[in-house]
SEGULO-687788 format. One record per atom (N, C-alpha, C): residue in one letter; x negated, y, z. Coordinates in Angstrom, 1 decimal. Layout:
N
- A / X / Y / Z .
...
This chain:
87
- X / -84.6 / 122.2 / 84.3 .
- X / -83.5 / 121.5 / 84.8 .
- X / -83.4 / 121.9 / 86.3 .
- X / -81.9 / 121.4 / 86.9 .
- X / -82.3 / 121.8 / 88.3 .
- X / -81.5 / 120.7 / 89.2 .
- X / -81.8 / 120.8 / 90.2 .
- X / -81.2 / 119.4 / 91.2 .
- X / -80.5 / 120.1 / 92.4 .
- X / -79.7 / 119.0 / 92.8 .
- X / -78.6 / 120.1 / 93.7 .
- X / -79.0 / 119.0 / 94.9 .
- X / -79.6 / 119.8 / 95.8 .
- X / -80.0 / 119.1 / 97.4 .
- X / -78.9 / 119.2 / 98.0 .
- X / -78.1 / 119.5 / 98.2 .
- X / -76.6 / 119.6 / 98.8 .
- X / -76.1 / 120.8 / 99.4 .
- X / -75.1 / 120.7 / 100.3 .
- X / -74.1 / 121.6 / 100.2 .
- X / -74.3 / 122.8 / 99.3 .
- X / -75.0 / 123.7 / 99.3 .
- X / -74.2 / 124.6 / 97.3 .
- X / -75.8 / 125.3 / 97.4 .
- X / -76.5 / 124.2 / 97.5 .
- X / -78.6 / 124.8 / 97.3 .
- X / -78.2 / 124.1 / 95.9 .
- X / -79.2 / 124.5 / 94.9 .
- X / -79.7 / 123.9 / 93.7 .
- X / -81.0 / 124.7 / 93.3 .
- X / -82.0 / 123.6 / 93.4 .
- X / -83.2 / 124.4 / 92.6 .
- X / -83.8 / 123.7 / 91.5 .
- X / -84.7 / 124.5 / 91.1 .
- X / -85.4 / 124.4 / 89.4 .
- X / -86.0 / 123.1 / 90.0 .
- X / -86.2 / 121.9 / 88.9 .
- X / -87.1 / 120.9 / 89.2 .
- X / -89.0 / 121.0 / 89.2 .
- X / -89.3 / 122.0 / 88.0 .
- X / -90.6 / 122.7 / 87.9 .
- X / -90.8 / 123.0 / 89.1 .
- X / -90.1 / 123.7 / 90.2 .
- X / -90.5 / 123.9 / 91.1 .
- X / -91.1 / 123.3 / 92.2 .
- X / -90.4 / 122.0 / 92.4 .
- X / -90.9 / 120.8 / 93.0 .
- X / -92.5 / 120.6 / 93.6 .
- X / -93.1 / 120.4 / 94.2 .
- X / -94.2 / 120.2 / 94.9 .
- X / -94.2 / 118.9 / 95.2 .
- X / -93.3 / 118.4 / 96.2 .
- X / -93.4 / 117.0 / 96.9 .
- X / -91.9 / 116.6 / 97.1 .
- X / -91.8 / 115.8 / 97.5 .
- X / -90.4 / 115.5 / 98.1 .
- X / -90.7 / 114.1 / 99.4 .
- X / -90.2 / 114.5 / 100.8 .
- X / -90.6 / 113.5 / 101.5 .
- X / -89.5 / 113.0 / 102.3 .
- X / -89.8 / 111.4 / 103.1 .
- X / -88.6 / 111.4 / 104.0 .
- X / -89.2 / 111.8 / 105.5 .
- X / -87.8 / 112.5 / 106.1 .
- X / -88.2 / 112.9 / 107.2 .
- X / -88.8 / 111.8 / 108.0 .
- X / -88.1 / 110.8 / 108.5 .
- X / -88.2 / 110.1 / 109.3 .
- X / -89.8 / 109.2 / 109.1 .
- X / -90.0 / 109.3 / 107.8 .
- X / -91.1 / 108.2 / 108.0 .
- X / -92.7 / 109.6 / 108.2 .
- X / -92.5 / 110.9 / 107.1 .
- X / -93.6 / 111.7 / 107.7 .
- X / -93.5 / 112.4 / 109.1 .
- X / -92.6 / 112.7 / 110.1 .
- X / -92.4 / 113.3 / 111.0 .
- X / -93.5 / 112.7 / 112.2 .
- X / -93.9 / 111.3 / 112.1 .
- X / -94.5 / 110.3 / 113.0 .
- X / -95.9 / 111.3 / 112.9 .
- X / -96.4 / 111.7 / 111.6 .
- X / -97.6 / 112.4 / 111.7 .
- X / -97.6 / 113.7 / 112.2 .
- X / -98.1 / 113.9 / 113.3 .
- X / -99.2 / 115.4 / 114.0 .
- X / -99.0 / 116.5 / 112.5 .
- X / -99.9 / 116.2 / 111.8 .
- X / -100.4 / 117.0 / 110.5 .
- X / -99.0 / 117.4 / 110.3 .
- X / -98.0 / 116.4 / 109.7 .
- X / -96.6 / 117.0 / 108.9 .
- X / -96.0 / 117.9 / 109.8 .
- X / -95.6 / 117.2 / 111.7 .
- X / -94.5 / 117.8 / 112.3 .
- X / -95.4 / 119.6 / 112.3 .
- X / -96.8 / 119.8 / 112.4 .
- X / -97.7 / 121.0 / 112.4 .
- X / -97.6 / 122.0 / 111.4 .
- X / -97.3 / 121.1 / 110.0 .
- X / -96.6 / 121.6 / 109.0 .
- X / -95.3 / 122.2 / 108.9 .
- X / -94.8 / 121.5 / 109.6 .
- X / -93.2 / 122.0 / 109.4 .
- X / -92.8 / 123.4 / 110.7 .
- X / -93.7 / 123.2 / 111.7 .
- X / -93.5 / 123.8 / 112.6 .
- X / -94.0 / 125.1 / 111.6 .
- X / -95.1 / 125.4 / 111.1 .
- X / -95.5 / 126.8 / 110.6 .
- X / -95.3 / 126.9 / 109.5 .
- X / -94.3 / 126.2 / 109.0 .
- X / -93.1 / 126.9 / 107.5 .
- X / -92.1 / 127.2 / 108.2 .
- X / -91.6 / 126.3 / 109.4 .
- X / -90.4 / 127.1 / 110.2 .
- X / -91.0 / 128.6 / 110.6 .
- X / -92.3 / 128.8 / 111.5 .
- X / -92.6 / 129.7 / 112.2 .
- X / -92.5 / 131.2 / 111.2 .
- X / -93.2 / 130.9 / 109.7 .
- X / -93.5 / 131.6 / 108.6 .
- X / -91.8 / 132.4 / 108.3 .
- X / -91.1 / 131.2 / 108.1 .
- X / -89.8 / 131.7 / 107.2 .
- X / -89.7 / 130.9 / 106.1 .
- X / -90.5 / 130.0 / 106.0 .
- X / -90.4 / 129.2 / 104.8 .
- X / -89.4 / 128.5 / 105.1 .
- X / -88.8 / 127.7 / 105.5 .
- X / -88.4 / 127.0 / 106.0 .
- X / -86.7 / 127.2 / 105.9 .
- X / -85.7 / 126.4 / 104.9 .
- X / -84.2 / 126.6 / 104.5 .
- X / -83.6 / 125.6 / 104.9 .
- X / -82.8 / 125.3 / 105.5 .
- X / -81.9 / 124.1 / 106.5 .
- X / -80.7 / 124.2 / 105.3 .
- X / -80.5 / 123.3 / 104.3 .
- X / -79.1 / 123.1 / 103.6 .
- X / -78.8 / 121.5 / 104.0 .
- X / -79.0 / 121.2 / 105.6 .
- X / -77.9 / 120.6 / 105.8 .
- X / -77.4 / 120.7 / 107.1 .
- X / -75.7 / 119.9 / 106.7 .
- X / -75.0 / 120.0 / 108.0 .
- X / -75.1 / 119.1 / 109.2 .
- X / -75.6 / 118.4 / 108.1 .
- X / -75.8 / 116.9 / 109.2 .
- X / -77.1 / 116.3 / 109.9 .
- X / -77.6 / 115.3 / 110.1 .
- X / -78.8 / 114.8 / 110.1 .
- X / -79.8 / 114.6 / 109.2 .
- X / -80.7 / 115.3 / 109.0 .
- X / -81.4 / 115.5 / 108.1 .
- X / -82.3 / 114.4 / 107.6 .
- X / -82.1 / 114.4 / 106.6 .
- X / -83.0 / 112.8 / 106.1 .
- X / -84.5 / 113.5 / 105.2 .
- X / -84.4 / 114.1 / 104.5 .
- X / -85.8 / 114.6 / 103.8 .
- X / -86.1 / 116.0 / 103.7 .
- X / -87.5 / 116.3 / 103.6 .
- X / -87.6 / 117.8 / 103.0 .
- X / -88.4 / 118.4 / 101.7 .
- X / -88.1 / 118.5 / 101.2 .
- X / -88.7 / 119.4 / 99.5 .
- X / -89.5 / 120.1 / 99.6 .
- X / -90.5 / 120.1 / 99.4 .
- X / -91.8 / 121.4 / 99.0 .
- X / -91.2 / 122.5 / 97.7 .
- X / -91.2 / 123.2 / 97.7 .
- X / -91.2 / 124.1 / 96.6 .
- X / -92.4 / 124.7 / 96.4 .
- X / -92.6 / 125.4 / 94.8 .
- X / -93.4 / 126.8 / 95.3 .
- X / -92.5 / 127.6 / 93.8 .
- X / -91.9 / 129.2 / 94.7 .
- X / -91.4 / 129.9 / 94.3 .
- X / -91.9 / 131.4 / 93.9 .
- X / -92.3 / 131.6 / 92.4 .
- X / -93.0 / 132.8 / 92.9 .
- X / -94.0 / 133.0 / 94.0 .
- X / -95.3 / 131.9 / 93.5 .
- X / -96.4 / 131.9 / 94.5 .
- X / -96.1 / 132.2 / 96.1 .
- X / -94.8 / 131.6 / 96.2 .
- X / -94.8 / 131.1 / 97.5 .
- X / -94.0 / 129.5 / 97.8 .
- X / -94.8 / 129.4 / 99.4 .
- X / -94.2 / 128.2 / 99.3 .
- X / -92.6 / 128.3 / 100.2 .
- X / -91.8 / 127.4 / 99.5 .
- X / -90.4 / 127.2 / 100.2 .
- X / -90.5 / 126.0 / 101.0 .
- X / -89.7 / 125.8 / 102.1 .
- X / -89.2 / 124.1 / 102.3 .
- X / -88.0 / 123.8 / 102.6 .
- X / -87.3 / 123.1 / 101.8 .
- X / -86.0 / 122.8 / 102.3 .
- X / -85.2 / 121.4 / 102.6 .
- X / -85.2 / 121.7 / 103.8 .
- X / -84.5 / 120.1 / 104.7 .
- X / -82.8 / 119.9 / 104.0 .
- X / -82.9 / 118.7 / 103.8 .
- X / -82.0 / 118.0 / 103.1 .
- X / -81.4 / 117.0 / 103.9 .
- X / -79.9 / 116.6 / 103.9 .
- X / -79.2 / 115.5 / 104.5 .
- X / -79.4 / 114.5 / 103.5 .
- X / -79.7 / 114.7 / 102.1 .
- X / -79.9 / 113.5 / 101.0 .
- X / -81.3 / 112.4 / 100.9 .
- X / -81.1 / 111.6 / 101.2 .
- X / -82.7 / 110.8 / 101.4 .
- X / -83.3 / 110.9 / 99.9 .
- X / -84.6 / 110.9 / 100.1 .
- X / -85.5 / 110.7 / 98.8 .
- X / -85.0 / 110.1 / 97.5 .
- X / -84.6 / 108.8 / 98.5 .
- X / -84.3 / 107.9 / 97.0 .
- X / -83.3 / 108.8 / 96.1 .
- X / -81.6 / 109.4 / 97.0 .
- X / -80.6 / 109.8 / 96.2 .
- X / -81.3 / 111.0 / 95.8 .
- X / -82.5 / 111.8 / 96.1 .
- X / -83.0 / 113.1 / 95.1 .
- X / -83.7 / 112.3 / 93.9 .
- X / -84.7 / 111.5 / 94.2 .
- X / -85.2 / 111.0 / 93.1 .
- X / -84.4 / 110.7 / 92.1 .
- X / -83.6 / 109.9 / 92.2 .
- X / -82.2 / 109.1 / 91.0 .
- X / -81.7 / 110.4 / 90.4 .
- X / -81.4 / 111.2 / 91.1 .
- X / -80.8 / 112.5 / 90.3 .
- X / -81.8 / 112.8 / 89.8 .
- X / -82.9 / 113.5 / 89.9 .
- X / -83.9 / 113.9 / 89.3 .
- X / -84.4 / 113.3 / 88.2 .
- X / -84.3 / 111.5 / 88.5 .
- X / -84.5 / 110.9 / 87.1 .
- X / -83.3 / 111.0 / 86.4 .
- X / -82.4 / 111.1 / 86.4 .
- X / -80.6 / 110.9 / 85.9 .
- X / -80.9 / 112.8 / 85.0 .
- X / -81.6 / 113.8 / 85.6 .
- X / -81.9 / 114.7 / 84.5 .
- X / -82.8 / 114.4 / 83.6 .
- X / -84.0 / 113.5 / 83.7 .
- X / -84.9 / 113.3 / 82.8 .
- X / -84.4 / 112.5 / 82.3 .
- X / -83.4 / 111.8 / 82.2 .
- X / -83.0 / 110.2 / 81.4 .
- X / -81.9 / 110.9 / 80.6 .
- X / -81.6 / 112.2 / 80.7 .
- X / -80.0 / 112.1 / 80.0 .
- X / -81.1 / 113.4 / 78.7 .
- X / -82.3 / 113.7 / 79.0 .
- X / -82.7 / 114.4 / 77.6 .
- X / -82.7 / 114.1 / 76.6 .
């Protein structure tokens, strides 16, 4: 199945790793450290326009992706259950 993070990203749900909100991991050293060396790497996919509210772990073909999202957790979770609820 796959979930649409917004403006015109959609990825596989298998793919999924984590899903986090910005605002509440960014407080930690460890995450902003993380995010700085998936930005630095290339990992790192910006599909929003706006203020970003969460970011996705992937792993793609034994790598890892991350993609910042304007949609908070909760509205990725609900869709993601809303594909497992409609099998």
């Amino acid at each position: 199945m796959y979930l649409h993070l917004g403006q015109d990203t959609v990825i596989e749900t298998k793919s999924i790793v984590a899903m986090f909100d910005i605002d509440a991991c960014t407080v930690s050293k460890k995450t902003r450290d993380f995010l700085a060396d998936a930005q630095k790497s290339g990992e790192v996919i910006n599909v929003s326009m706006e203020l970003p509210r969460s970011f996705i772990v992937c792993l793609k073909n034994d790598r890892q992706i991350v993609y910042i999202s304007q949609l908070s957790t909760k509205t990725l979770l609900r869709r993601a259950g809303s594909i497992y609820n409609n099998l």
